[in-house]
N, C-alpha and C positions, 0 to 999 in steps of 0.2 A: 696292599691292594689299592689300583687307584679306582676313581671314581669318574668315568667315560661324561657324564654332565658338566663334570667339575674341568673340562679339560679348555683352554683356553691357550693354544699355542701364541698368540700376540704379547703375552704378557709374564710368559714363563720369567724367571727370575735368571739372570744374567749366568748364573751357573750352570743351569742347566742348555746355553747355549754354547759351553768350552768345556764342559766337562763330560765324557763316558765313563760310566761308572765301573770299577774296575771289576768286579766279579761275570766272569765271561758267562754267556748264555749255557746251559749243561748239554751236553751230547745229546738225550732222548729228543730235548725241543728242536736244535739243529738239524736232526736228522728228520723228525716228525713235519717240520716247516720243506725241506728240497722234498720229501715223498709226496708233500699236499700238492707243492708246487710242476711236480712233473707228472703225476695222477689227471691233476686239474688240467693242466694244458694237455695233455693230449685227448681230456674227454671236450675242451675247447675247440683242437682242431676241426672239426666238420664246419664248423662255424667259421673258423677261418678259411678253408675251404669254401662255404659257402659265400660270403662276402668276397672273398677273389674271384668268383665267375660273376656275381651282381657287378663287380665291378670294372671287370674286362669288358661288362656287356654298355653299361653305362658312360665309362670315362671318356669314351670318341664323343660324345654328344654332349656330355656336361662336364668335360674337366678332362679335354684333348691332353696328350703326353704319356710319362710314365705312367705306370701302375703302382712299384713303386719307389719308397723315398728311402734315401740311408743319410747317418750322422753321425760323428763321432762323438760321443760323450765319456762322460769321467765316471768311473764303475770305483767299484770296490777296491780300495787300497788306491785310490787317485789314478789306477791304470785307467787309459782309453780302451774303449771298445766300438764296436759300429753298431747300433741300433736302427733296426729296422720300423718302417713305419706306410702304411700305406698313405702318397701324397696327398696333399688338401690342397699345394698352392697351384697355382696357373702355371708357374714351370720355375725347374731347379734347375739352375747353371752348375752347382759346387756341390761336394759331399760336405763341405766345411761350413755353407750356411743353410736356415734353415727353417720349418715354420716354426719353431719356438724363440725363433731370434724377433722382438718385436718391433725391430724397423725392418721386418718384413711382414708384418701382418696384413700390409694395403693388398700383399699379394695371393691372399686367400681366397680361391674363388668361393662363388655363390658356393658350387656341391660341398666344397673343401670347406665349409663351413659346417655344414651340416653331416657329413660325417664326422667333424668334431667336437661334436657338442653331443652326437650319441655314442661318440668314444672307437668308435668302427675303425677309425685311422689307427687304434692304436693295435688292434688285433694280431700284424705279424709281430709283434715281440713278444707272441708265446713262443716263437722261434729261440730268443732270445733267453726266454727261461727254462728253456727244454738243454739250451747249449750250456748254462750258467752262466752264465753272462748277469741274468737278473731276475729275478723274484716276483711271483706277484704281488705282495705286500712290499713297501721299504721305502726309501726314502728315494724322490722323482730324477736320475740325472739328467745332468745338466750340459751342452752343448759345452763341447770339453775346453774351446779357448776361453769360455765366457766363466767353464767353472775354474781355470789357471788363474783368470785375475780374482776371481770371489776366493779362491784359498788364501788369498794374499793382504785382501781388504775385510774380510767379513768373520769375526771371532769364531769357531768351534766349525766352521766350514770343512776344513778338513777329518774332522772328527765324524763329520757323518757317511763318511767313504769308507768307515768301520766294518757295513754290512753292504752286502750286493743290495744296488740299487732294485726296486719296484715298479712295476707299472701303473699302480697307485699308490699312495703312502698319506700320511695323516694328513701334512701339509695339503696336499691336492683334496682335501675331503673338506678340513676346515680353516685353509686360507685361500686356496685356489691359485690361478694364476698368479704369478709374481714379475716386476719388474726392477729391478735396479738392486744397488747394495744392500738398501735401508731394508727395503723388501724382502730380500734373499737373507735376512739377518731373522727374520721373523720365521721365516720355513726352517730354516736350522736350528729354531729352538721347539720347529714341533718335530723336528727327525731327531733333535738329540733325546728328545722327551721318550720317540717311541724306540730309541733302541736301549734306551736305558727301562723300559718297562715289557720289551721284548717277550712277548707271549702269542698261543696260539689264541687265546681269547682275547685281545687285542688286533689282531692281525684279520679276526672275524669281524670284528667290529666295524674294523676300517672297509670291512670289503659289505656290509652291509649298507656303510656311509659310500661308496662308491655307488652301488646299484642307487642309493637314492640320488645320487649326484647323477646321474646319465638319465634315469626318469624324467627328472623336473630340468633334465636340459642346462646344466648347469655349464659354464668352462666358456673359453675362446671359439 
């Protein structure tokens, strides 16, 4: 059993950023994790419902354009999928770039800021986990050409495309944003940490580190 204080993704020990451990998660958790996951989102949907008409009502006045935004990122087993996201920036030319790309972050407006720091942007991707596409707990993907070169450059990277990605996961709780290799090196040893201790009581944890993480305003 581990110890959730003792937890220190920066400094996990080099194995645990290439290694998955090999004893596969058991059926009851697997199936016990997609029933939370599709239970949870769809008692989520009115909320995303309700944040879609707040923000048809809103966006002409504070954040002119779409509604909203799509991405391709890297899922589970390195496949691409489209991730949905309600927009934050002033305007999306390409499906291929994106506000997680951070030489576009100049272009976040004011609102587009503040829906992401109360996390609200990220709302249609219970779309997302209702399709399997992804998870509400697991590990964050990643804008899919940026995660091709991180598979290529950053140890145990592809290891963590083990499990369908999350719309929060450890990393996002206790490292946050990430930029560059050295960075993305550091969040891959808190997703290889949490699929290697894969539980439902893990998976709570993170989501009560999430709610504190959206309270105190935390993220980009």
């Amino acid at each position: 059993m581990f110890d959730f204080r003792n937890i220190n993704p920066t400094t996990m020990d080099a194995y645990d950023a290439e290694a998955v451990k090999k004893n596969n998660p058991s059926v009851s958790f697997i199936i016990a994790k997609r029933v939370f996951d599709v239970v949870a989102s769809i008692f989520l949907l009115p909320t995303l419902v309700g944040a879609t008409v707040v923000l048809l009502i809103l966006n002409p006045f504070m954040n002119k354009g779409k509604l909203l935004f799509f991405q391709v990122r890297m899922g589970k087993d390195c496949k691409a999928f489209v991730a949905y996201k309600f927009r934050s920036m002033s305007k999306v030319d390409k499906i291929s770039r994106g506000a997680d790309d951070p030489l576009e972050s100049h272009r976040i407006s004011r609102f587009g800021r503040l829906i992401r720091k109360t996390r609200v942007d990220e709302l249609p991707q219970l779309i997302n986990v209702l399709k399997g596409d992804m998870s509400l707990i697991g590990p964050r993907p990643d804008f899919f050409n940026h995660a091709r070169r991180y598979v290529r450059q950053v140890p145990g990277y592809r290891n963590r495309h083990s499990v369908r990605p999350g719309i929060s996961g450890l990393a996002q709780t206790e490292i946050g944003y990430v930029e560059g290799a050295d960075a993305t090196a550091a969040k891959v040893r808190a997703d290889i940490y949490y699929i290697n201790n894969a539980s439902l009581k893990l998976d709570a944890w993170i989501f009560y580190r999430t709610l504190v993480t959206i309270f105190l305003h935390r993220g980009a």
